[in-house]
C-alpha positions as CSV (number, residue, x, y, z in Angstrom):
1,X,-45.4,11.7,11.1
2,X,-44.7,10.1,14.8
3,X,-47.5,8.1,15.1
4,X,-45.2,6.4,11.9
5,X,-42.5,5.9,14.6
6,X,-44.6,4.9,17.8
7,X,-44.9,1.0,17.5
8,X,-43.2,-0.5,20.2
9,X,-45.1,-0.5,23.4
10,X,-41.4,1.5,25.3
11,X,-41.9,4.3,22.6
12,X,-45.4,4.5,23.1
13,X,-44.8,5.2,27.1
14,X,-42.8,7.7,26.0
15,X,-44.2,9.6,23.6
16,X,-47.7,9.0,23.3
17,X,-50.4,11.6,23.3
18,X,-47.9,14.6,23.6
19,X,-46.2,16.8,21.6
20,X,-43.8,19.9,22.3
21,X,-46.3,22.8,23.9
22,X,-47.5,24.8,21.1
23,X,-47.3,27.7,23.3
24,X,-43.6,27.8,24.8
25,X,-42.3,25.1,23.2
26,X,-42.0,22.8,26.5
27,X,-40.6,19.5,25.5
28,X,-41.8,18.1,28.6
29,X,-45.7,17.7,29.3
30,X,-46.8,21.2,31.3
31,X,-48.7,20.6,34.6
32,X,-51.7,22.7,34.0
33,X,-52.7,23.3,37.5
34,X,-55.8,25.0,37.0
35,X,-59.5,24.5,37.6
36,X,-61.3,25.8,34.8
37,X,-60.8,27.5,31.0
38,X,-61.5,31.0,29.6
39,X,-64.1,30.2,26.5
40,X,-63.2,32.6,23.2
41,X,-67.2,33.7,23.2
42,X,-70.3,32.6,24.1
43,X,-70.7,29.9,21.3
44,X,-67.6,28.7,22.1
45,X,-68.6,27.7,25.6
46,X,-72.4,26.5,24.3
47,X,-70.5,24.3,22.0
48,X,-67.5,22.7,24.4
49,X,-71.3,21.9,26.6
50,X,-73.1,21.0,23.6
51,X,-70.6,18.1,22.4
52,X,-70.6,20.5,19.5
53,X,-66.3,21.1,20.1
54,X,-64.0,18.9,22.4
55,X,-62.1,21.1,25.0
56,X,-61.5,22.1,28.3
57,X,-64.4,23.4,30.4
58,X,-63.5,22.4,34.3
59,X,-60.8,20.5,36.0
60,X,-63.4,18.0,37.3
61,X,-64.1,16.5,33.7
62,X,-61.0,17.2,31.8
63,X,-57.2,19.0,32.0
64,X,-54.4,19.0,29.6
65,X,-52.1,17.3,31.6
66,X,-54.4,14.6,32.3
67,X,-55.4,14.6,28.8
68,X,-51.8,13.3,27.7
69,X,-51.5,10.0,30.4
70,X,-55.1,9.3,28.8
71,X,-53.9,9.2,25.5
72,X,-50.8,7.8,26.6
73,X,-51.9,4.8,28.9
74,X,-54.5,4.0,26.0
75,X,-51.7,3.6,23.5
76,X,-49.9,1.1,25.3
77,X,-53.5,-1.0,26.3
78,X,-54.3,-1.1,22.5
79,X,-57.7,1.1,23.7
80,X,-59.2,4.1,21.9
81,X,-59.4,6.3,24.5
82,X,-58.6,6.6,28.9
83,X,-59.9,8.2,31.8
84,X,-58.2,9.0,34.7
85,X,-59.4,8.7,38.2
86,X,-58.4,9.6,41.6
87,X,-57.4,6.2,43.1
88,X,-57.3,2.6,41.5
89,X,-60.4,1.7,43.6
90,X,-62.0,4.8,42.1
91,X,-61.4,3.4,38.8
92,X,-62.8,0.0,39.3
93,X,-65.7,1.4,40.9
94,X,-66.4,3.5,38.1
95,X,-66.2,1.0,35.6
96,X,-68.7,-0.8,37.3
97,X,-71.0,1.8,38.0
98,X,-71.4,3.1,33.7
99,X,-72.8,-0.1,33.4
100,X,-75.0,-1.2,36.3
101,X,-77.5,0.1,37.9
102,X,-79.5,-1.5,41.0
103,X,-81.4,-4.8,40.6
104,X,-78.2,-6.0,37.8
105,X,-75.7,-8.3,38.4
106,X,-71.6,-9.2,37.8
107,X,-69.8,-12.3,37.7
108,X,-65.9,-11.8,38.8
109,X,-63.4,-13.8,39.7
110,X,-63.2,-14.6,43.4
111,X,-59.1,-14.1,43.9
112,X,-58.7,-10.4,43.8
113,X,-57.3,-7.5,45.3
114,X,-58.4,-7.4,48.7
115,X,-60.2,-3.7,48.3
116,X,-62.0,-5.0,45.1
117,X,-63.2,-7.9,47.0
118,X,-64.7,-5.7,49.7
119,X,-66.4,-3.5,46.9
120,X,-68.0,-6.2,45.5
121,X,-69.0,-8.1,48.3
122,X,-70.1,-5.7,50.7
123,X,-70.5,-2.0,48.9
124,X,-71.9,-2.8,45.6
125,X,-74.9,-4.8,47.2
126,X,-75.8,-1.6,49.3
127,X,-76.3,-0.3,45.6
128,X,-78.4,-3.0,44.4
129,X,-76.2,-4.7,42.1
130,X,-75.4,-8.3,42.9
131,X,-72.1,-10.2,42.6
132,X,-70.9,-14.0,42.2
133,X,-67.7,-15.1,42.6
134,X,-66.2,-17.8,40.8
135,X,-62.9,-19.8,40.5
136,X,-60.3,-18.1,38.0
137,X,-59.0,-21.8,37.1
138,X,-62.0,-22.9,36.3
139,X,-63.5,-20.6,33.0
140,X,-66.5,-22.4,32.6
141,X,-67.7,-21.1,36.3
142,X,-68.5,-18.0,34.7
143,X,-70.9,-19.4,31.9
144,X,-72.9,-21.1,35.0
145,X,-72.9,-18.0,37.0
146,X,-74.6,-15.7,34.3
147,X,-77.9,-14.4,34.9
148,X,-80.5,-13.1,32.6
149,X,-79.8,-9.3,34.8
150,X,-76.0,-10.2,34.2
151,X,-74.0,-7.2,32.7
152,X,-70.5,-8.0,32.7
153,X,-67.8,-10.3,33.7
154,X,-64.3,-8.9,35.6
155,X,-61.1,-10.4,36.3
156,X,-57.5,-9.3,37.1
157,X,-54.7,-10.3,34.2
158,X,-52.4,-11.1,37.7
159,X,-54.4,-12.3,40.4
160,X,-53.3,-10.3,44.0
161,X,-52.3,-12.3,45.9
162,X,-52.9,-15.7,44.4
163,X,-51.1,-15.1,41.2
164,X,-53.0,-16.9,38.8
165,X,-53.4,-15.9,35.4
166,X,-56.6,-15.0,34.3
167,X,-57.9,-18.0,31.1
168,X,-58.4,-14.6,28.9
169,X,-59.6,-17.3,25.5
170,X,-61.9,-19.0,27.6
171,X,-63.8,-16.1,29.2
172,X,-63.8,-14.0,26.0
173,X,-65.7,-17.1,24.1
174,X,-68.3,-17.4,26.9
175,X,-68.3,-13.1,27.1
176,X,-69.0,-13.1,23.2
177,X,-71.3,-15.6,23.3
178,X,-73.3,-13.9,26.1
179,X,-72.6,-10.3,24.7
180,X,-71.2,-9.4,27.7
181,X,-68.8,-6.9,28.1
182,X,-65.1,-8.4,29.8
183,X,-63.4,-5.8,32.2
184,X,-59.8,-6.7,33.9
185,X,-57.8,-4.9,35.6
186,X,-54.3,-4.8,34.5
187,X,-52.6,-3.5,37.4
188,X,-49.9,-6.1,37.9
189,X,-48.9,-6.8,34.4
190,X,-48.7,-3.5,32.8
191,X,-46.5,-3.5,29.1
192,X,-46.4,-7.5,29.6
193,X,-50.1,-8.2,28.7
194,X,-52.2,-6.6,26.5
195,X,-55.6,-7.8,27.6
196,X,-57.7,-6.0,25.1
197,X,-55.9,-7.8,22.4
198,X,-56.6,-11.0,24.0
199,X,-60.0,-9.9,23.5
200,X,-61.2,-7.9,26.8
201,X,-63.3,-4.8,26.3
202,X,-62.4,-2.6,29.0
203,X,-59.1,-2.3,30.9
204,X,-58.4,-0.8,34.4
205,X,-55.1,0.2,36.0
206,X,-53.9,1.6,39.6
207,X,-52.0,4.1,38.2
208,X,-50.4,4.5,41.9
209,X,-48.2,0.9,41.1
210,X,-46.4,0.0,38.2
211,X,-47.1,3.2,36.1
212,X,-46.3,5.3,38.6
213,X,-43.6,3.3,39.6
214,X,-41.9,5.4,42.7
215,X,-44.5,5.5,45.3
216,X,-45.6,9.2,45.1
217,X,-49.1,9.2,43.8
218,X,-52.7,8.1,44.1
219,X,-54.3,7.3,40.9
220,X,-56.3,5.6,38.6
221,X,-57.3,4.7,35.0
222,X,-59.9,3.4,33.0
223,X,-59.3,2.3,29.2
224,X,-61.6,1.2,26.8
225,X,-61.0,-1.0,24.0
226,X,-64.0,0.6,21.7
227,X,-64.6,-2.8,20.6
228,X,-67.8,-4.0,22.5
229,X,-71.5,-3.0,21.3
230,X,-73.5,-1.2,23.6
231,X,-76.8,-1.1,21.6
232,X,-77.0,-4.8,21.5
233,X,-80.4,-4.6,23.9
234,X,-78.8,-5.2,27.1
235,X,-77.6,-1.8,28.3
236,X,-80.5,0.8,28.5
237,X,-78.3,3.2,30.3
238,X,-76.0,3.5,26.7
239,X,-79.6,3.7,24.5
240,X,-82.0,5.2,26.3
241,X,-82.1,9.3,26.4
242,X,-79.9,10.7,29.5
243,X,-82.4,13.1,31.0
244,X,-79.2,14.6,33.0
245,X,-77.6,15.6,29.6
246,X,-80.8,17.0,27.7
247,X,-81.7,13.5,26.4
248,X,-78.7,11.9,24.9
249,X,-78.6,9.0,23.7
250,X,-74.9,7.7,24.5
251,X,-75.0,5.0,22.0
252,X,-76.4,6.7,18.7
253,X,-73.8,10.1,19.5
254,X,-70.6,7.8,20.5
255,X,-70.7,4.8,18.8
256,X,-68.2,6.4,15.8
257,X,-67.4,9.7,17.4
258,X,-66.3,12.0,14.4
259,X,-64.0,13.8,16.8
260,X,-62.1,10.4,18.0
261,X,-62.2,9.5,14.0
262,X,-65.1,7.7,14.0
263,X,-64.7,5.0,16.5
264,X,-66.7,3.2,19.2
265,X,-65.8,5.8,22.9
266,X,-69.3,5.5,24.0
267,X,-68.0,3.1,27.2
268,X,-65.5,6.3,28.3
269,X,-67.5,9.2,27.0
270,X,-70.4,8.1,29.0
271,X,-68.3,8.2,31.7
272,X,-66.5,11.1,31.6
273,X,-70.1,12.8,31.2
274,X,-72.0,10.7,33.8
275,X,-70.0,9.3,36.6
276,X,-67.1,12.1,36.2
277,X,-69.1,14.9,36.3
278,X,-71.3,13.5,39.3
279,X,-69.0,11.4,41.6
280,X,-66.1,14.1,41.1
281,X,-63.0,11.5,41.9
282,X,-61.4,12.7,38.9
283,X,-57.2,12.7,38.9
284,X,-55.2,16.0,40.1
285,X,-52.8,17.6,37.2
286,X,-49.6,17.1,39.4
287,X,-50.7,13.4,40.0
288,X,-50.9,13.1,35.9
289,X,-47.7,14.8,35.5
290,X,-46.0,12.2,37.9
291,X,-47.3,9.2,36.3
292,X,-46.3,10.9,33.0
293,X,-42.6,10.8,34.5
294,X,-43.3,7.2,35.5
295,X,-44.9,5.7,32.3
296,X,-41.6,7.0,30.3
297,X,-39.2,4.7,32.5
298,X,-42.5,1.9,32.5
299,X,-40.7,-0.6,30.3
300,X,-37.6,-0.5,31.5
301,X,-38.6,-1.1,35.1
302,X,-41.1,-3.5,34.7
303,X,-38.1,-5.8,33.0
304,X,-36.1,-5.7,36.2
305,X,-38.9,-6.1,38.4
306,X,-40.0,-9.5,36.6
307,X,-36.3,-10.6,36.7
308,X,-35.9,-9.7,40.2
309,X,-39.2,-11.9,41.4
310,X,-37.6,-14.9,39.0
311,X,-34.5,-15.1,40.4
312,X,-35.7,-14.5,44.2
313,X,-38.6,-17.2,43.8
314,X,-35.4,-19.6,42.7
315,X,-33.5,-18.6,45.4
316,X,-36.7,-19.2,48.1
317,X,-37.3,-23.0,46.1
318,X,-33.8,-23.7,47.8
319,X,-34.0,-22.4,51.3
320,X,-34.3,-25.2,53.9
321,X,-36.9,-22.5,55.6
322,X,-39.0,-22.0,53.0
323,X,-42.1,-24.2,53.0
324,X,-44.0,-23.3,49.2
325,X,-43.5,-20.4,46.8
326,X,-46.0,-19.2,44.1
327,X,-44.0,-17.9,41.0
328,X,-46.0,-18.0,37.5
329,X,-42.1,-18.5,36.4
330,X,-41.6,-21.6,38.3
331,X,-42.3,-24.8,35.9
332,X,-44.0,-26.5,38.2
333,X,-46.4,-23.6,39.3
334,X,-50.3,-23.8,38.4
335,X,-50.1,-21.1,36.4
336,X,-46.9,-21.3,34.5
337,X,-48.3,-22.8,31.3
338,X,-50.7,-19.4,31.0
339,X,-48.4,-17.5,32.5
340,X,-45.7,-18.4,29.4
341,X,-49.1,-17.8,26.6
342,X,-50.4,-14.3,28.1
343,X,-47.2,-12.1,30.0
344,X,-45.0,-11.7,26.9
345,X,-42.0,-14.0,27.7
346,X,-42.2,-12.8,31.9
347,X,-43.7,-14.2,34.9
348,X,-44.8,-11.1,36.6
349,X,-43.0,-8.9,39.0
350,X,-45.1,-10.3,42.1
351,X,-44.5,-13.7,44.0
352,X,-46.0,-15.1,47.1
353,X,-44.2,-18.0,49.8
354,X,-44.6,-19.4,53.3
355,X,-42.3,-20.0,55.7
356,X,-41.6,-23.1,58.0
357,X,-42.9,-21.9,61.6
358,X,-46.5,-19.8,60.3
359,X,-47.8,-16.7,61.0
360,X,-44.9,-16.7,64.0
361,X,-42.5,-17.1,61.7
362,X,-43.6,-14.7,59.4
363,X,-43.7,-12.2,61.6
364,X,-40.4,-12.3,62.6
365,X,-39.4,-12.8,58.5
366,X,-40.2,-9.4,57.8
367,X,-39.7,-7.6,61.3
368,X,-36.1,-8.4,60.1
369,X,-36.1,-7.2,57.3
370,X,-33.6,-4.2,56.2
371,X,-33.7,-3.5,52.2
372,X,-37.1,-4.0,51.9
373,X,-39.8,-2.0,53.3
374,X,-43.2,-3.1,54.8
375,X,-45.7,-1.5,53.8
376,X,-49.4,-1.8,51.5
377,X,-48.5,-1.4,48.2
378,X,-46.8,-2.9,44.9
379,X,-45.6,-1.0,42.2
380,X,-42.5,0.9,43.6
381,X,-39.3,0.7,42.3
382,X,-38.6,-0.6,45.8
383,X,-38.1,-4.1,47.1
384,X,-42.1,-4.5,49.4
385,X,-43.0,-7.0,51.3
386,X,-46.6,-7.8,53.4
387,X,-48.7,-10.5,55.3
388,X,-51.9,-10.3,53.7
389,X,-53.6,-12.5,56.5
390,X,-53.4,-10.0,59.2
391,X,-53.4,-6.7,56.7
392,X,-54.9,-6.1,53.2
393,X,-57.4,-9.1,53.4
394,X,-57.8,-8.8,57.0
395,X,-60.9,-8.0,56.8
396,X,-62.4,-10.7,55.4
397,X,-63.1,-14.0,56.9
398,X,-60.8,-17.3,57.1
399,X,-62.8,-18.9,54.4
400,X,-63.0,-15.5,52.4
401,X,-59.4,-15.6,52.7
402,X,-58.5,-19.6,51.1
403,X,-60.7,-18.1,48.6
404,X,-58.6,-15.2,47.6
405,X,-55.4,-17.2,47.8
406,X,-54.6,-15.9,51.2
407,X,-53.2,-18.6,54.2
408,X,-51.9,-17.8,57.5
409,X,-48.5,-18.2,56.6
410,X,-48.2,-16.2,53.1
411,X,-46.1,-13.7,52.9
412,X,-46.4,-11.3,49.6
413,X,-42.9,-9.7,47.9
414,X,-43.5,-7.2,45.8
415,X,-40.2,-7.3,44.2
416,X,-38.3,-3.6,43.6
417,X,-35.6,-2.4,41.0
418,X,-32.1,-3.0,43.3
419,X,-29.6,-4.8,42.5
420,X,-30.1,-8.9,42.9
421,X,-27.5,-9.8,45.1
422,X,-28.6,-7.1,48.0
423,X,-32.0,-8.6,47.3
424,X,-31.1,-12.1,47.9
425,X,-28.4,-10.9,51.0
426,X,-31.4,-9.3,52.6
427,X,-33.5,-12.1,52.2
428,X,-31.1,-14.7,53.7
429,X,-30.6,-12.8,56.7
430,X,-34.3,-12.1,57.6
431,X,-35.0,-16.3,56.9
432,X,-32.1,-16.6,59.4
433,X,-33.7,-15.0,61.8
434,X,-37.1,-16.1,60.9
């Protein structure tokens, strides 16, 4: 059997949830760029709607292609079971959105991405669902933050762009112990954490970064671990009859899904059938095929990129214009100690610095520039580099800012697949200039 040859995490990416096409004998996954699926007969189609039979009714809600990076992305997150969305943000949206409903309330870290921290402090309160934000480096924040309406708690394994590693053994206990449901997002440290192994119950990726690794695609994905329980009193919307799906009860029909083999996808399933069906940001085939091609190279790249930010954040602790760099791999760094316990022997392919002079300074830094490219985005196999100040977290206040991690003179390297030496070359001649 494969599955008896799939243990490591770099076979996993590559073979995963696919096999040869039954049909032509395709050895590579087929882009089935379709939207919808002939039914053999009428009972057929009143059982794919019925929950009856798993299969493919519409585009919208499920595709082959996308069926395989499910499977696949799941495999290496230790989850049961994915689903893909149209865009990270969609993703972490979604996963919000299965479990509250207006008048509830999340507690999440306050150094995040800088489009997660506008969707929790500005969109999701249009909704009715309150958030708090608390310190990262200080776990016990969350345990005063919950509410009696709290439903979960979220954090991001790699903090963008603070870089702090998120205290997975400390927020589980206090998640357990409130029987809450933990939801990180993993999109900096794919392959080199395993969060629902350290215990977190669901698991969200921008599939548009690391996975997809080249810079091509939009995307997103949502994993759960099947190991949280959603009847334990505290989540109507997984207990209660769904009037939009002729009175299902999520819970009682997913909670050991026979067709899964009996385990806990009632997180994803209602999902898929909810928020999929209605909200429609579900992942085009070609996308899936693309991140398909990325996930099989996944573990190979994400080893350069983590020894490509080490050795450029030891080069920058030496350079007479360099004021500060973060680098989890640093020994000296606030999060080097968690850093070494949760990434898997790395330190993250991400690493933040400020040069002597500010925001001028800066400025003139990456304006000079030739190898690596400035743009909003990490992930690609190319060298990136940004001022978050005066782009991604722009938009939120000074104060919002320190919060995040974000000073006027930090300057974000995403750090690519190139050789070192042109790295570092490129590098010395934009401080130079700087």
């Amino acid at each position: 059997m494969l599955q008896d040859y799939m243990k490591g995490p770099g076979t996993k990416a590559v073979h995963a949830g696919q096999s040869p096409d039954p049909t032509t004998g395709a050895r590579s996954t087929p882009i089935y760029q379709t939207t919808s699926y002939v039914f053999r007969d009428t009972e057929h189609a009143a059982n794919l709607f019925g929950l009856k039979e798993l299969g493919n009714i519409y585009t919208r809600i499920m595709n082959p292609t996308t069926d395989v990076l499910e499977k696949r992305v799941a495999a290496i997150e230790s989850g049961v079971a994915g689903l893909a969305h149209a865009s990270g943000s969609a993703a972490v949206t979604n996963s919000i959105l299965n479990i509250c409903r207006s008048g509830d309330h999340i507690v999440s870290v306050s150094q995040l991405y800088g489009g997660t921290y506008n969707l929790f402090h500005y969109t999701l309160p249009k909704l009715g669902i309150d958030v708090s934000f608390v310190d990262a480096d200080d776990p016990e924040a969350f345990r005063r933050a919950i509410r009696p309406n709290t439903k979960l708690l979220f954090g991001e394994t790699i903090g963008n762009p603070r870089l702090n590693i998120f205290p997975f053994e400390e927020v589980v206990a206090i998640a357990r112990e409130a029987e809450l449901p933990l939801l990180i997002d993993n999109t900096a440290a794919p392959l080199i954490c395993k969060p629902i192994d350290w215990g977190a119950n669901i698991v969200i990726h921008s599939t548009t970064k690391y996975i997809g690794g080249h810079g091509t695609s939009i995307g997103g994905m949502v994993v759960d671990g099947g190991n949280f329980n959603w009847g334990n009193g505290k989540f109507p919307d997984f207990t209660e009859p769904d009037p939009s799906y002729h009175g299902l009860v999520h819970w009682d029909a997913f909670q050991a899904f026979e067709p899964f083999g009996g385990i806990n996808v009632a997180y994803i399933m209602k999902m898929r059938l909810q928020l999929l069906r209605d909200m429609g940001a579900c992942m085009s085939p070609m996308n899936a095929f693309l991140f398909l091609q990325g996930l099989e190279t996944l573990h190979l790249r994400i080893e350069r990129h983590c020894e490509n930010a080490r050795r450029t954040a030891e080069f920058l602790t030496s350079h007479d214009k360099v004021a500060w760099v973060n680098y989890p791999g640093l020994k000296d760094n606030h999060s080097h100690k968690a850093a070494a316990k949760y990434l898997g022997g790395t330190f993250g392919p991400l690493l933040g610095f400020g040069i002597k002079g500010g925001h001028e300074a800066g400025r003139r830094f990456i304006e000079n520039l030739q190898l690596f490219s400035h743009l909003a985005n990490i992930g690609d196999a190319k060298s990136l580099a940004i001022h978050p100040a005066s782009t991604t977290h722009s938009q939120l206040t000074p104060d919002e800012q320190i919060t995040t991690g974000v000073t006027d003179d930090f300057v974000r390297l995403a750090l690519g697949i190139e050789d070192f030496e042109d790295i570092r070359a490129d590098m010395e001649q934009a401080l130079n200039q700087a």
